[in-house]
LOSE-989928 format. One line per field, with one value per residue: y, z, x of N, C-alpha, C in turn; residue in three letters; residue number from 1. Coordinates in nm, 4 decimals. Example, Ala and Ser with C-alpha at 12.3 -4.5 7.8 and 13.67 -1.06 7.14 Angstrom:
<pts>
n.c2 <- c(-0.5690,-0.2250)
n.c3 <- c(0.7800,0.7080)
n.c1 <- c(1.3190,1.2850)
ca.c2 <- c(-0.4500,-0.1060)
ca.c3 <- c(0.7800,0.7140)
ca.c1 <- c(1.2300,1.3670)
c.c2 <- c(-0.3300,0.0030)
c.c3 <- c(0.7800,0.7870)
c.c1 <- c(1.3200,1.2900)
aa <- c(ALA,SER)
i <- c(1,2)
</pts>
This chain:
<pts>
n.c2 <- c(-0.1197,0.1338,0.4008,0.6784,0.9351,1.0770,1.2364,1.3804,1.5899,1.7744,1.8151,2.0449,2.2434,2.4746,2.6095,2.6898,2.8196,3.1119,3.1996,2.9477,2.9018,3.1105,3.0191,2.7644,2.8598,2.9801,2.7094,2.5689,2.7895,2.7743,2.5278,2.5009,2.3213,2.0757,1.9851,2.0419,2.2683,2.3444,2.4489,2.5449,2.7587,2.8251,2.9242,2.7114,2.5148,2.3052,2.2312,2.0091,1.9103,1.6758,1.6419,1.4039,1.3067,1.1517,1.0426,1.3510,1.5921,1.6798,1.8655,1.9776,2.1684,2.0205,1.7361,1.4227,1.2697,1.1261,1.1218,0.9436,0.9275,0.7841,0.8176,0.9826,1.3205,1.5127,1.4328,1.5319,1.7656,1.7532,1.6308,1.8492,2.0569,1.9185,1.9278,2.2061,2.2051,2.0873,2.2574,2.4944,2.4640,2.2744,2.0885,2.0260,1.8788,1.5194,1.4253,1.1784,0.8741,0.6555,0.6730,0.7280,0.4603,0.2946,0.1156,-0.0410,0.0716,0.2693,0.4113,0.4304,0.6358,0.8366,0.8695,0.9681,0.7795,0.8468,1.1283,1.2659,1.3923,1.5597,1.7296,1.8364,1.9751,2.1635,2.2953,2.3928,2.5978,2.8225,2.8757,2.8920,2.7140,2.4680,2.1230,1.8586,1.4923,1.1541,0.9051,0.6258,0.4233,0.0724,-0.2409,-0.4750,-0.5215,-0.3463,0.0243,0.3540,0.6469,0.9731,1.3265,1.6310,2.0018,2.2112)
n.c3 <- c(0.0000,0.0996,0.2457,0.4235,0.4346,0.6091,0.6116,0.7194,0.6197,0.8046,0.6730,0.7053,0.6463,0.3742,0.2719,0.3196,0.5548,0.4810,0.6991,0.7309,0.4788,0.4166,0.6223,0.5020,0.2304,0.3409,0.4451,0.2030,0.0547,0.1972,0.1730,-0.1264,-0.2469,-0.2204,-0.3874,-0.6874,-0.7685,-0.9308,-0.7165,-0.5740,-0.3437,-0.2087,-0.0984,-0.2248,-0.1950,-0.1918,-0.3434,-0.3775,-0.4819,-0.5053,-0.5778,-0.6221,-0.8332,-0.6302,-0.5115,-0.5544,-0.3008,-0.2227,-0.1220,-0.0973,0.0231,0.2393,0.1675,0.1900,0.1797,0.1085,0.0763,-0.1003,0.0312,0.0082,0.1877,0.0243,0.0250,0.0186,0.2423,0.4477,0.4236,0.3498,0.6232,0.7892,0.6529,0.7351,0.9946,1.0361,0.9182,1.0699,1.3098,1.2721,1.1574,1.3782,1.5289,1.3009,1.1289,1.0932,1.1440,1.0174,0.9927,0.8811,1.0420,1.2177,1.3516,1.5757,1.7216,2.0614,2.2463,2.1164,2.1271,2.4129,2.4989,2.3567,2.0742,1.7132,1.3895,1.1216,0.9888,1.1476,1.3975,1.3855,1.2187,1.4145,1.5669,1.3993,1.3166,1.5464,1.6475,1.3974,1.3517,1.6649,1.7006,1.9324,1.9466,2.1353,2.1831,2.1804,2.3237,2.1534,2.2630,2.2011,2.1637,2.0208,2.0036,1.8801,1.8628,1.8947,1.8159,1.8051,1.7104,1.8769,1.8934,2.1130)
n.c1 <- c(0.0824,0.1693,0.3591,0.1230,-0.0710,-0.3476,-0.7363,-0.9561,-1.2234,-1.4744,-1.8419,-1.8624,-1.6880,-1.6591,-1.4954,-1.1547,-1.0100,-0.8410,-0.6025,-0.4932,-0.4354,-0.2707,-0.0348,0.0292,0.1934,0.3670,0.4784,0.5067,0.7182,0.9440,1.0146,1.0625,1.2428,1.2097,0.9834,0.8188,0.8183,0.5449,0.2338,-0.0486,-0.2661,-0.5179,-0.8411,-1.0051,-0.8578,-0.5478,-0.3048,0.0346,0.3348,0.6063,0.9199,1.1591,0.8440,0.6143,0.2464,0.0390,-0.0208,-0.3612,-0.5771,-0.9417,-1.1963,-1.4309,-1.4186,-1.2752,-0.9006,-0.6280,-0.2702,0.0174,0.3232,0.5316,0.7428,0.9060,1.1323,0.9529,0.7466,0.7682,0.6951,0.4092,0.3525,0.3669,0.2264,-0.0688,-0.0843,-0.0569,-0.2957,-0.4696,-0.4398,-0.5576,-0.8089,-0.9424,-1.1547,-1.3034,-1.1317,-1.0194,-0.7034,-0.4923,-0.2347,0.0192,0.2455,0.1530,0.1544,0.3100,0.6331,0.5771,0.7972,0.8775,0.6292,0.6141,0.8095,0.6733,0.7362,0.6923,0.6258,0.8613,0.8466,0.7244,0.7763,0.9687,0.8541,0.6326,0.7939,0.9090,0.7197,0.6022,0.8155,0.8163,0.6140,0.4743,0.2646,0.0955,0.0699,-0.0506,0.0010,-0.1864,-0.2558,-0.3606,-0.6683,-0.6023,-0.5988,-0.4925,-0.2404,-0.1027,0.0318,-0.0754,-0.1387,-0.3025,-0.3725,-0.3607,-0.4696,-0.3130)
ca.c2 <- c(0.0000,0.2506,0.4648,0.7285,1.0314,1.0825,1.3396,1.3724,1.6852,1.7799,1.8843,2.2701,2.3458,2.5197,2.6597,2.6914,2.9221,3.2266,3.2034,2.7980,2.8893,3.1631,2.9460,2.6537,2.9432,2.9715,2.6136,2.5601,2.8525,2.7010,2.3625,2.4509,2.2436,1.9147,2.0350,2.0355,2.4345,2.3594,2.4668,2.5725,2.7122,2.9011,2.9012,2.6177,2.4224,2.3179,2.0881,1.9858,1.7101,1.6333,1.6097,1.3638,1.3127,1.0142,1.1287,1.5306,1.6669,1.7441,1.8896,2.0276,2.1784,1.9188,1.6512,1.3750,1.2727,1.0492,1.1170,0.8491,1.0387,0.6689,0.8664,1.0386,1.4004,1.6031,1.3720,1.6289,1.8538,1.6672,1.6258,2.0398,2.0866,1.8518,2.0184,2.3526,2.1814,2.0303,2.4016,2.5621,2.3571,2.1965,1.9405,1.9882,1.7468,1.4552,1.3537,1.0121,0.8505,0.5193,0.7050,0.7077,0.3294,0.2534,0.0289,-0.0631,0.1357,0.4333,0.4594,0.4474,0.7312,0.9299,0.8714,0.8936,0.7429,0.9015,1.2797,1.3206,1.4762,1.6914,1.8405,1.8993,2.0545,2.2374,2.4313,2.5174,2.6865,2.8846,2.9230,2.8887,2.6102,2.3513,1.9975,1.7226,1.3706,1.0958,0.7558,0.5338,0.2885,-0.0387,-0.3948,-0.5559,-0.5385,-0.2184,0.1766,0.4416,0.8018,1.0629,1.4498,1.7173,2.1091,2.2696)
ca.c3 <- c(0.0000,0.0682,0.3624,0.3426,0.5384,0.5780,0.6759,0.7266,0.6529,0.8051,0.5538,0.7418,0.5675,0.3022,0.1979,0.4218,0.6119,0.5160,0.7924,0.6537,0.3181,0.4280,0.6428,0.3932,0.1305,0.4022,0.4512,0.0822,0.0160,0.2668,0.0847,-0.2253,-0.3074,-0.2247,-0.4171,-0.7769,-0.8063,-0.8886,-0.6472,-0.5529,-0.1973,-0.1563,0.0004,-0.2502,-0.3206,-0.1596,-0.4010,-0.4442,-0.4699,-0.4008,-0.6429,-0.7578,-0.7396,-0.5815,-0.5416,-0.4844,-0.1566,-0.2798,-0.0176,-0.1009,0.1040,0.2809,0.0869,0.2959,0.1262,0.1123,0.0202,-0.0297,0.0195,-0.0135,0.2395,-0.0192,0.0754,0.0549,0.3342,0.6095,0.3956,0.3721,0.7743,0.8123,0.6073,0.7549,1.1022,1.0413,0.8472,1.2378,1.3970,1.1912,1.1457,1.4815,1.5671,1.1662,1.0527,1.1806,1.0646,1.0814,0.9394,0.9271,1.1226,1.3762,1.4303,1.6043,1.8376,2.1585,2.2652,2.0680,2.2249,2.5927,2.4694,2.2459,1.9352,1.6262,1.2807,1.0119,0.9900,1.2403,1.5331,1.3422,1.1402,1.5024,1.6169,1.3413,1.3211,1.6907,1.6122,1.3347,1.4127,1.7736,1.7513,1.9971,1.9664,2.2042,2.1509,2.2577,2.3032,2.1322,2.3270,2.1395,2.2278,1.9300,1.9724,1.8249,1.9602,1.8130,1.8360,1.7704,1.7426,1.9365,1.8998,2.2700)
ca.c1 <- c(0.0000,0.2532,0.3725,0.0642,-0.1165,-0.4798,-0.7963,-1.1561,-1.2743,-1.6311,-1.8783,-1.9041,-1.6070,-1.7005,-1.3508,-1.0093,-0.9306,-0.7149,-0.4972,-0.4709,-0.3876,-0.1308,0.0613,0.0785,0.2106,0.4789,0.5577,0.5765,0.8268,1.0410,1.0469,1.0261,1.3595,1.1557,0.8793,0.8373,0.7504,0.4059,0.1516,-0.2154,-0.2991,-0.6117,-0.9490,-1.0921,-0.7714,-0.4186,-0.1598,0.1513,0.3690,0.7325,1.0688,1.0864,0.7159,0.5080,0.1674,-0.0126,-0.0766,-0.4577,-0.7173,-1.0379,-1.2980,-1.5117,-1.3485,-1.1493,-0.8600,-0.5215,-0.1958,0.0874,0.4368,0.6443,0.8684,0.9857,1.1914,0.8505,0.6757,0.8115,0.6513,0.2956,0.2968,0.3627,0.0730,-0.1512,-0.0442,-0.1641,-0.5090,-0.4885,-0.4443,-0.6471,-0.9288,-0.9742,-1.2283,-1.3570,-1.0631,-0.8870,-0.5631,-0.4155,-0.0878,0.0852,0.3497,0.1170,0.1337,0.4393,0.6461,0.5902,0.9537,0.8347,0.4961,0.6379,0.8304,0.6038,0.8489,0.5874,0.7539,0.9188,0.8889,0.6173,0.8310,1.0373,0.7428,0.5607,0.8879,0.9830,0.5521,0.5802,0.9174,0.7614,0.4210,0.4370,0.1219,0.1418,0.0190,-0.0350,0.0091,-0.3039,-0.2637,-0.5354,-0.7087,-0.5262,-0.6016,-0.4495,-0.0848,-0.0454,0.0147,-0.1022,-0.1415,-0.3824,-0.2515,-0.4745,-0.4346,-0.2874)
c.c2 <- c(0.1259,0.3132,0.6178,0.7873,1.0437,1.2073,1.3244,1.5351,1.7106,1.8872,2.0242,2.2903,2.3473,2.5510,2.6770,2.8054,3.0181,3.1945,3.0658,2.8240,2.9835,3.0934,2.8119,2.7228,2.9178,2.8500,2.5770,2.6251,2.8206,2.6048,2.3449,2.3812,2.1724,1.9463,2.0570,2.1825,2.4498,2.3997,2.5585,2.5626,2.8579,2.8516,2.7067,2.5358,2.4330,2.2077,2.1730,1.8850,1.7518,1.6099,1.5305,1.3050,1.1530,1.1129,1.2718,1.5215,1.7146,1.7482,1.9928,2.0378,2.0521,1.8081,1.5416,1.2934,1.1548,1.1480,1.0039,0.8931,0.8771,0.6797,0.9216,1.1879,1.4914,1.5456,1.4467,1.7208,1.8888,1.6788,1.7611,2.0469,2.0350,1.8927,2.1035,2.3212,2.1896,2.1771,2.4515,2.5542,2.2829,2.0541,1.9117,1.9128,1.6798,1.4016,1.2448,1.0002,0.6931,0.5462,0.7035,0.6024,0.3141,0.1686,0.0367,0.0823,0.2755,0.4610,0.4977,0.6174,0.8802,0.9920,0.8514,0.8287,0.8318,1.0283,1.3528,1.4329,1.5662,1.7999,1.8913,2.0660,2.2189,2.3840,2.4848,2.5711,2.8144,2.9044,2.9619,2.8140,2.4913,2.2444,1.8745,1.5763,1.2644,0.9636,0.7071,0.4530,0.1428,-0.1675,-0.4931,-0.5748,-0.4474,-0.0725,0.2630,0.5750,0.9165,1.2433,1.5824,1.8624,2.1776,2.3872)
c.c3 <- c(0.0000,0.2044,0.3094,0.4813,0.5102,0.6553,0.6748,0.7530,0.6817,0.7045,0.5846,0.6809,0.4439,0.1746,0.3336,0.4478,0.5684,0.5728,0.7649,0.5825,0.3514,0.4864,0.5695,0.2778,0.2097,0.4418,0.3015,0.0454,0.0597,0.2574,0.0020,-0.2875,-0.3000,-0.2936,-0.5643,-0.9045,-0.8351,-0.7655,-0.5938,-0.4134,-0.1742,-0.1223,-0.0348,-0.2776,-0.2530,-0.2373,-0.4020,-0.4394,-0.4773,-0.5390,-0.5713,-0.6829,-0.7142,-0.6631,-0.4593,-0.3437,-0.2394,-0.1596,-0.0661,0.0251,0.1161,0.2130,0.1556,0.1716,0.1986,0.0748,0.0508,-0.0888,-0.0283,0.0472,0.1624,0.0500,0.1355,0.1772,0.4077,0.5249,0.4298,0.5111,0.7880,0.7727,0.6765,0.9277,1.1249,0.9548,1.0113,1.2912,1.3396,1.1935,1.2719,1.4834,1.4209,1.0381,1.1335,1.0911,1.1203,0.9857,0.9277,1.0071,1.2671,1.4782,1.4487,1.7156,1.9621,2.2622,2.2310,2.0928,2.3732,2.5550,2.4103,2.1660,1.8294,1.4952,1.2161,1.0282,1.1223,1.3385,1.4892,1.2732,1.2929,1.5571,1.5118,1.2970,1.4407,1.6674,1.5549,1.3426,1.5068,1.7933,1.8222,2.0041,2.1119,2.1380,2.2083,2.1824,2.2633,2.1657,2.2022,2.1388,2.1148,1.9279,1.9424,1.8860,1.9075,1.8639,1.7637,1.7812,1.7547,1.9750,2.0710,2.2658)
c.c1 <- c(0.0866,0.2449,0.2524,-0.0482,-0.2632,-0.5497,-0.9538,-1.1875,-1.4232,-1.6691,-1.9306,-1.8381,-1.6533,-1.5854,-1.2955,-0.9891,-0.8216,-0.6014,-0.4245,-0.3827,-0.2556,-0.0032,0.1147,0.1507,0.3763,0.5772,0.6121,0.7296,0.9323,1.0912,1.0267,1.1382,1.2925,1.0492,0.9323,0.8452,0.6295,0.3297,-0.0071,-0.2525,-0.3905,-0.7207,-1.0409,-0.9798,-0.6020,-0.3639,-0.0605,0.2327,0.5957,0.8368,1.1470,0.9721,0.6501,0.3651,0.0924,-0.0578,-0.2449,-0.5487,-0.7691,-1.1380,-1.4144,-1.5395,-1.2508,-1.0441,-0.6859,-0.3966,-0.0583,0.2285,0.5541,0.7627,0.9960,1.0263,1.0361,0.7203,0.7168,0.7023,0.4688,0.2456,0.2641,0.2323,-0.0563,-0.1680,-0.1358,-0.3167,-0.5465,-0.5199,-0.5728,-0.8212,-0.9866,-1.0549,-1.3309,-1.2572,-0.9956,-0.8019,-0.5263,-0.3030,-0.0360,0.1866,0.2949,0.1105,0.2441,0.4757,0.6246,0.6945,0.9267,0.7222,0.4969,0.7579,0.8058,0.6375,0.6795,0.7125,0.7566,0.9311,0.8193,0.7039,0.8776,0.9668,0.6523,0.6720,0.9173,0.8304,0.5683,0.6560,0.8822,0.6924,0.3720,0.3242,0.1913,0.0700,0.0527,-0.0658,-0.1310,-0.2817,-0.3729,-0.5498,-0.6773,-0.5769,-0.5110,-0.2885,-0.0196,-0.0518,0.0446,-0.1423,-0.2320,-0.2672,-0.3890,-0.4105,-0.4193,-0.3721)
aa <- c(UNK,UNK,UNK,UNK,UNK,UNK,UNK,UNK,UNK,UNK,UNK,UNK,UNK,UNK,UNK,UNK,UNK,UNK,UNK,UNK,UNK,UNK,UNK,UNK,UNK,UNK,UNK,UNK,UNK,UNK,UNK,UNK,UNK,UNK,UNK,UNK,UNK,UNK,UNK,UNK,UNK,UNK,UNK,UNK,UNK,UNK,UNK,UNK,UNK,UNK,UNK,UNK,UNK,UNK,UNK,UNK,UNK,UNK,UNK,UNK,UNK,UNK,UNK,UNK,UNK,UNK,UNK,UNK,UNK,UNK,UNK,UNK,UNK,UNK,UNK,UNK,UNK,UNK,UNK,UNK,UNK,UNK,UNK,UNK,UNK,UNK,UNK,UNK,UNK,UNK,UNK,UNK,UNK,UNK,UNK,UNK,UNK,UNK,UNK,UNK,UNK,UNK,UNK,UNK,UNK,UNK,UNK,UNK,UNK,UNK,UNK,UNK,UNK,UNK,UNK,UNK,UNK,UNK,UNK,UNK,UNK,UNK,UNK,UNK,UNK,UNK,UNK,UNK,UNK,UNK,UNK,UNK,UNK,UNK,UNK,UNK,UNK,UNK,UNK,UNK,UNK,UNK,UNK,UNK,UNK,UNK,UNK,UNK,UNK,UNK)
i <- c(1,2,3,4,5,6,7,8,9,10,11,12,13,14,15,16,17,18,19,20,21,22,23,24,25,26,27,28,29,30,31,32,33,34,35,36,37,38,39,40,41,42,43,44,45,46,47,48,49,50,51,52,53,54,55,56,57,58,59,60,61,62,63,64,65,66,67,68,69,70,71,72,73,74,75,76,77,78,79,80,81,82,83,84,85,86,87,88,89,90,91,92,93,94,95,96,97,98,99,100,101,102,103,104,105,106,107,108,109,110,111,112,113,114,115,116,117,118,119,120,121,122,123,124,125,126,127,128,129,130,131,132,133,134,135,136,137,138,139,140,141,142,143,144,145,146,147,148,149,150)
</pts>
C-alpha cells in the first residue's frame, strides 16, 4: 500500500481558512527544493507534490482525502501541512498517518515514525502552535497516536 497520510474533513467546511492557506504558502516557500515548483494554496484548493514526485498533496474543502508520500523528501513537507489543516481547522478534521502506528519502545516514549516529530517541532518553532500527543485505546498489539491542537 505505501507509507501514506490521511484526513476527514467535516462537511461545514465550506472553503479553508485564510490564515490555513497563508501558512501553507509559508511552509511551501520554505520547501520549495523538495517540491516540484508547482503549487495551488487558496481558500478552494491546496496541491503539491514532491521532487521527484510520488503522489499530490490534494485537499479540497469538505473533501477527505489520502496522500501516499512513499517517504519520499517532501513527506516532512505533507505532515507540516496537515499540522496547520490540524491548527487551523480543529475538531472539523482529523488527521491520521501510518506514522502514527508505532512500536511498543516508541509509544512508551512518544516517538511517532518518520517525519512526524520533526514536522511537530519544526511548526511550533515557526508558528508557535502547539500539539499534544493521545494515546489510542489499542487492544491488538499495536500503539497508536492521535494528534490534538494545545
Amino acid at each position: 500500500m505505501g507509507y501514506s497520510h490521511y484526513w476527514e474533513l467535516d462537511k461545514k467546511v465550506k472553503e479553508l481558512p485564510i490564515e490555513l492557506v497563508n501558512d501553507i504558502k509559508v511552509i511551501i516557500e520554505k520547501n520549495i527544493d523538495v517540491l516540484d515548483g508547482d503549487y495551488t494554496a487558496d481558500k478552494g484548493l491546496l496541491l503539491f507534490n514532491g521532487e521527484p514526485a510520488h503522489e499530490t498533496f490534494y485537499v479540497e474543502p469538505y473533501e477527505n482525502g489520502f496522500c501516499k508520500t512513499a517517504r519520499k523528501p517532501y513527506d516532512l513537507v505533507v505532515c507540516k501541512a496537515l499540522l496547520l489543516m490540524k491548527y487551523h481547522l480543529k475538531d472539523l478534521v482529523d488527521i491520521s498517518s501510518d506514522g502514527f502506528w508505532v512500536s511498543e519502545e516508541m509509544a512508551e516514549t512518544e516517538t511517532l515514525d518518520e517525519n512526524w516529530n520533526e514536522a511537530i517541532e519544526q511548526v511550533e518553532e515557526l508558528f508557535g502552535y502547539k500539539y499534544d500527543l493521545i494515546k489510542l485505546d489499542t487492544s491488538d498489539g499495536y500503539f497508536g497516536f492521535g494528534i490534538e491542537v494545545r
